[in-house]
VMD Tcl script that builds the backbone (N, CA, C; Angstrom):
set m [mol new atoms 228]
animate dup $m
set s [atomselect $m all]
$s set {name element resname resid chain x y z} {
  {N N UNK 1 A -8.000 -22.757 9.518}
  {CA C UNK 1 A -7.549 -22.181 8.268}
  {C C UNK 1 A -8.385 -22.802 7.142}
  {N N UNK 2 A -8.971 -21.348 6.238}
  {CA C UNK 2 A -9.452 -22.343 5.232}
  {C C UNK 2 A -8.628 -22.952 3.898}
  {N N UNK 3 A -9.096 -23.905 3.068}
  {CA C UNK 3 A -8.728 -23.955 1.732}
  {C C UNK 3 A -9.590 -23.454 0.779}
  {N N UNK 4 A -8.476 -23.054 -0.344}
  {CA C UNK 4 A -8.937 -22.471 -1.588}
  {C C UNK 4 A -8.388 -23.294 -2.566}
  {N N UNK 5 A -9.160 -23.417 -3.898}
  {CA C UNK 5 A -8.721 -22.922 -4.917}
  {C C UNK 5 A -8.766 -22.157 -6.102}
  {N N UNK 6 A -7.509 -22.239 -6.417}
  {CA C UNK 6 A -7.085 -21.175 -7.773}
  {C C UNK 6 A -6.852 -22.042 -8.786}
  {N N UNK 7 A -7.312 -21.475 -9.991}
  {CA C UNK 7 A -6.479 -21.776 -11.356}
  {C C UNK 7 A -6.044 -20.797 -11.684}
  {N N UNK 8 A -4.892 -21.155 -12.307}
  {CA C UNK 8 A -3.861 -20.762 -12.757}
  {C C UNK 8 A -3.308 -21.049 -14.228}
  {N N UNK 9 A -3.401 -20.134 -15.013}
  {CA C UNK 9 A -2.505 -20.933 -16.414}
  {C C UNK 9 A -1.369 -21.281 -15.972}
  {N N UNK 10 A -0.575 -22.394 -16.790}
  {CA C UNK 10 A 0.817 -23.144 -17.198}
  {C C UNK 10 A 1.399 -21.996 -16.337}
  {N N UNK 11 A 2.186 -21.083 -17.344}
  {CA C UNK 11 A 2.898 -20.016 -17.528}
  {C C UNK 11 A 3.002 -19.810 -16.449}
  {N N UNK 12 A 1.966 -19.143 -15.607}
  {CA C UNK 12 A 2.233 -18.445 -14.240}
  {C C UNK 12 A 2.212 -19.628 -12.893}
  {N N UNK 13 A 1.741 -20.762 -13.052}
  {CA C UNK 13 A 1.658 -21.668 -12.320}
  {C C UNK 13 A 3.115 -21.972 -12.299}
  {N N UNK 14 A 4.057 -22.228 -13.508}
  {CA C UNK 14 A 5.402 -22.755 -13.483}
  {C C UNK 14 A 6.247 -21.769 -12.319}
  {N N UNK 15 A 5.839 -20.314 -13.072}
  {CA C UNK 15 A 6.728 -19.296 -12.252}
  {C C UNK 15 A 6.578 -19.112 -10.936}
  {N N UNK 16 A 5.176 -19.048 -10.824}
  {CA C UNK 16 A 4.726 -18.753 -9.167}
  {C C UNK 16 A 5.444 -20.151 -8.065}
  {N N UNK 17 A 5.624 -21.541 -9.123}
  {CA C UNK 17 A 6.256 -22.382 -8.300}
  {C C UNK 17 A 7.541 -22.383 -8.240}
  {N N UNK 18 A 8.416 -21.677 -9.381}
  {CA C UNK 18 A 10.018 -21.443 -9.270}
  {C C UNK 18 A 9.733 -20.157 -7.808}
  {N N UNK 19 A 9.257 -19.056 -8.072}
  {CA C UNK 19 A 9.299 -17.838 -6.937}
  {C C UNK 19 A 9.407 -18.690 -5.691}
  {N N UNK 20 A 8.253 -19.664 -5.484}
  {CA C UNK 20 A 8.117 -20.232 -4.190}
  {C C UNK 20 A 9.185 -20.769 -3.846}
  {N N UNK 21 A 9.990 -21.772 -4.602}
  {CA C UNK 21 A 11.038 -22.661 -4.671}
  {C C UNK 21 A 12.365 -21.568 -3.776}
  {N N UNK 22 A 12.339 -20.727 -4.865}
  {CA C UNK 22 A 13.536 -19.639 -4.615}
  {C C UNK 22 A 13.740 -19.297 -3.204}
  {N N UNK 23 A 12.229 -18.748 -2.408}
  {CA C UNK 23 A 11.781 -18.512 -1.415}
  {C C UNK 23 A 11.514 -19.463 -0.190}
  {N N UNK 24 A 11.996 -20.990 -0.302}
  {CA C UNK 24 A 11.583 -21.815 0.717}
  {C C UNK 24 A 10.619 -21.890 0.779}
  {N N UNK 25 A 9.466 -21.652 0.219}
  {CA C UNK 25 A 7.876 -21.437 0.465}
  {C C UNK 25 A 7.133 -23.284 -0.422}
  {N N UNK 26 A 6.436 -23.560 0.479}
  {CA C UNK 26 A 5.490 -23.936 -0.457}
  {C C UNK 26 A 4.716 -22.934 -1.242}
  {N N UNK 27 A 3.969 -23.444 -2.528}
  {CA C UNK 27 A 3.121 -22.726 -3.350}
  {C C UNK 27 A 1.914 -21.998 -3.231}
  {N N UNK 28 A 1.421 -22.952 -1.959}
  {CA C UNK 28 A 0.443 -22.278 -0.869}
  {C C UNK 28 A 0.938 -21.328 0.382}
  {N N UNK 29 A 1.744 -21.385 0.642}
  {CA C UNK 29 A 2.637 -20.976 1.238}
  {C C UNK 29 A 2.738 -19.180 0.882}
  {N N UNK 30 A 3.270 -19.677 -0.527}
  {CA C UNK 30 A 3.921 -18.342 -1.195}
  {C C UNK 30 A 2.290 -17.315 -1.719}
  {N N UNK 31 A 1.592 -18.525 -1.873}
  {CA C UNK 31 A -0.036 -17.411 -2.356}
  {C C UNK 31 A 0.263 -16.432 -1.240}
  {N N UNK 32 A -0.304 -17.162 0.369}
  {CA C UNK 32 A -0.674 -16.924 1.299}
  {C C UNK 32 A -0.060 -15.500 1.514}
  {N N UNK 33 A 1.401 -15.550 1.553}
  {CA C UNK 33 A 2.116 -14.471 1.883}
  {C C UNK 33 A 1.927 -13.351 1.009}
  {N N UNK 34 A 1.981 -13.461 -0.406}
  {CA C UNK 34 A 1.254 -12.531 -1.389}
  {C C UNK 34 A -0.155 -11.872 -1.130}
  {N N UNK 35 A -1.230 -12.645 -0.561}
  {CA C UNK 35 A -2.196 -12.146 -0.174}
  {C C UNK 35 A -2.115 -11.702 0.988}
  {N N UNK 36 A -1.544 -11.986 2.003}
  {CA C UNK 36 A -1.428 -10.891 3.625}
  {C C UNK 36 A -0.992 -9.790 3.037}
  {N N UNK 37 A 0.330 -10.030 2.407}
  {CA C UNK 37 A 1.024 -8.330 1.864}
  {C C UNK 37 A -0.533 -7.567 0.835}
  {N N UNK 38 A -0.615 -8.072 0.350}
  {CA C UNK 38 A -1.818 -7.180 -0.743}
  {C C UNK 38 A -2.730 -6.684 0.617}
  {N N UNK 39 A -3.421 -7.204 1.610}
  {CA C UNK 39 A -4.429 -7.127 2.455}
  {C C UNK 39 A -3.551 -6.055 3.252}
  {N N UNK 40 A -2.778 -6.211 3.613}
  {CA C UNK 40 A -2.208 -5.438 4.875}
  {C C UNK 40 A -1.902 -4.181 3.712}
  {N N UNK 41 A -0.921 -3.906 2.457}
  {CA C UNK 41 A -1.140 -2.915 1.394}
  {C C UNK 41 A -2.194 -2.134 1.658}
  {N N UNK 42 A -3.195 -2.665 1.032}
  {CA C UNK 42 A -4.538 -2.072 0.804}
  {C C UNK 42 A -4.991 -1.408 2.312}
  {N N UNK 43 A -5.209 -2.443 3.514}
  {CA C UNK 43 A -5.431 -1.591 4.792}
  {C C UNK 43 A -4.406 -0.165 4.482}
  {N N UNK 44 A -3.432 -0.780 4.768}
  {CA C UNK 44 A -2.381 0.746 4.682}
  {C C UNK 44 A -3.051 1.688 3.944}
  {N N UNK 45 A -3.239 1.921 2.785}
  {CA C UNK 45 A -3.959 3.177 1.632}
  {C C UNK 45 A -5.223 3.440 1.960}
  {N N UNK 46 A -5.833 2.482 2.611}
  {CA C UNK 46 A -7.332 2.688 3.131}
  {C C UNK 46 A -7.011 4.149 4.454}
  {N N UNK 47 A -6.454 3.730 5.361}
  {CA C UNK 47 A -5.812 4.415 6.942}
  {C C UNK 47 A -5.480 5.688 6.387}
  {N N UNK 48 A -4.189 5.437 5.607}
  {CA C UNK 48 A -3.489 6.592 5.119}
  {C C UNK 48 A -4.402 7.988 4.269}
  {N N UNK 49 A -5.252 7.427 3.365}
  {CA C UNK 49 A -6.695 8.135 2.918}
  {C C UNK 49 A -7.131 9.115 3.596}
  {N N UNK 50 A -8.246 7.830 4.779}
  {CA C UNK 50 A -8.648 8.131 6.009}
  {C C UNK 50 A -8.443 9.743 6.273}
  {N N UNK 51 A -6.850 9.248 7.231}
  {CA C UNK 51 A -6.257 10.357 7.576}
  {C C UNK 51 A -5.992 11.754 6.793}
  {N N UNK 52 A -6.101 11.571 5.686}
  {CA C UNK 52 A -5.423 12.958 4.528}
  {C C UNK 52 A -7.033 13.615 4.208}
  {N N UNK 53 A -8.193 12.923 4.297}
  {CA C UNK 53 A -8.973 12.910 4.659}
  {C C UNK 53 A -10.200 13.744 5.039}
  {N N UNK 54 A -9.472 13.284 6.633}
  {CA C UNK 54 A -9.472 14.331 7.921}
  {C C UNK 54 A -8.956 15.039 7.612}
  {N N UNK 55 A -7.516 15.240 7.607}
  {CA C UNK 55 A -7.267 16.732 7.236}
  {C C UNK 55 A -6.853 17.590 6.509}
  {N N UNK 56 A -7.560 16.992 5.344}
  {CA C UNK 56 A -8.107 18.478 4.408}
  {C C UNK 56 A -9.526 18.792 4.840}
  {N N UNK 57 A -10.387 18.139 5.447}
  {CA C UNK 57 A -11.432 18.729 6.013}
  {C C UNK 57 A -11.120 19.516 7.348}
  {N N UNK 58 A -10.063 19.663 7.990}
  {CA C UNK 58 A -9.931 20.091 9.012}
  {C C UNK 58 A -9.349 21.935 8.889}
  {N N UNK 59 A -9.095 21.653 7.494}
  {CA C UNK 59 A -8.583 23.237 7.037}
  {C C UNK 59 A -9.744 23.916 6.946}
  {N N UNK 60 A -10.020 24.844 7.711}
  {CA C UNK 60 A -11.422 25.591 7.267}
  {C C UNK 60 A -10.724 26.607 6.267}
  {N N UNK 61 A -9.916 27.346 6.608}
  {CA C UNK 61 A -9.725 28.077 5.737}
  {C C UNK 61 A -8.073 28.267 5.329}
  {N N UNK 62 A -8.177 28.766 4.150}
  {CA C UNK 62 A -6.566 28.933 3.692}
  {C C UNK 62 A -6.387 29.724 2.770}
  {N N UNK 63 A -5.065 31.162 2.806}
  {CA C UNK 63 A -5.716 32.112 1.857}
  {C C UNK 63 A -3.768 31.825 1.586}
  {N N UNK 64 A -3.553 31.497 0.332}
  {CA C UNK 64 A -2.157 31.296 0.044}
  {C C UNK 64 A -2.019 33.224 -0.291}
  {N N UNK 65 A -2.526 34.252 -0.624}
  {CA C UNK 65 A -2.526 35.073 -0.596}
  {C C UNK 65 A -1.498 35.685 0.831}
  {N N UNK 66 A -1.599 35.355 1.755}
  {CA C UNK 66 A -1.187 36.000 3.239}
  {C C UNK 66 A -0.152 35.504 3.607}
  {N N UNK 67 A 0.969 34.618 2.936}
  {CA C UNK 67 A 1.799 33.946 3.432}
  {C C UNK 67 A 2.397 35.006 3.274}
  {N N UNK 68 A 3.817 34.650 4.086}
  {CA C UNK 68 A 5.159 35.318 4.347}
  {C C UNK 68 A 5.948 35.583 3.146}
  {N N UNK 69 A 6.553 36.492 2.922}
  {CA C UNK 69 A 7.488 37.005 1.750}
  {C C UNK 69 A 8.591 36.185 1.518}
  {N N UNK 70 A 9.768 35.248 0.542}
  {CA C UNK 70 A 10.707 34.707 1.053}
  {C C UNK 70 A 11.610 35.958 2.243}
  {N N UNK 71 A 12.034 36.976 1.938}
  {CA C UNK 71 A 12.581 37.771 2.680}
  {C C UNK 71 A 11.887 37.502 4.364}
  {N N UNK 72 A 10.786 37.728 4.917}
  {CA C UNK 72 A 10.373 37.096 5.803}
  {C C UNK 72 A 11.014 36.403 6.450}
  {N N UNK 73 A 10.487 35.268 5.313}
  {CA C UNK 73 A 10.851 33.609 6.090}
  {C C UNK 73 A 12.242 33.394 6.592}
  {N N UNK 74 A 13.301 34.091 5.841}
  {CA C UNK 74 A 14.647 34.225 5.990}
  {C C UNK 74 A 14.999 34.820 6.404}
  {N N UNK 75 A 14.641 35.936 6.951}
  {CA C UNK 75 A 15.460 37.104 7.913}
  {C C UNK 75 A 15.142 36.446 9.491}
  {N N UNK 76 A 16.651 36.537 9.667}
  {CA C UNK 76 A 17.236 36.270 11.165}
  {C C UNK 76 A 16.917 37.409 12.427}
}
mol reanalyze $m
mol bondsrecalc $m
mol representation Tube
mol addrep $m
């Protein structure tokens, strides 16, 4: 594992160490977990993209013109 550091102003240094406190976390601790969630976040929207992606390229064609009437869609 590596080490880092951060500076931090007062202000957010105080809070980020009450959050940790609150949380059982050490302060390194509590970064750490903030940064997996942001990393694993970001993967997520990266994938999710990806995929939406693919398929709007996968629509060759689409004519909203030809859809079904509501009457259509609803008759039993």
């Amino acid at each position: 594992m590596r080490n880092v550091t951060v500076s931090l102003n007062d202000d957010i240094y105080r809070r980020a160490r009450v959050e940790a406190a609150e949380r059982d976390l050490s302060l390194s601790a509590f970064v750490r977990v903030l940064l997996e969630d942001a990393m694993r976040s970001d993967a997520d929207f990266r994938r999710r993209k990806r995929l939406q992606d693919e398929t709007l390229a996968s629509i060759t064609s689409f004519d909203a013109g030809s859809r079904l009437s509501r009457d259509d869609v609803h008759r039993r």
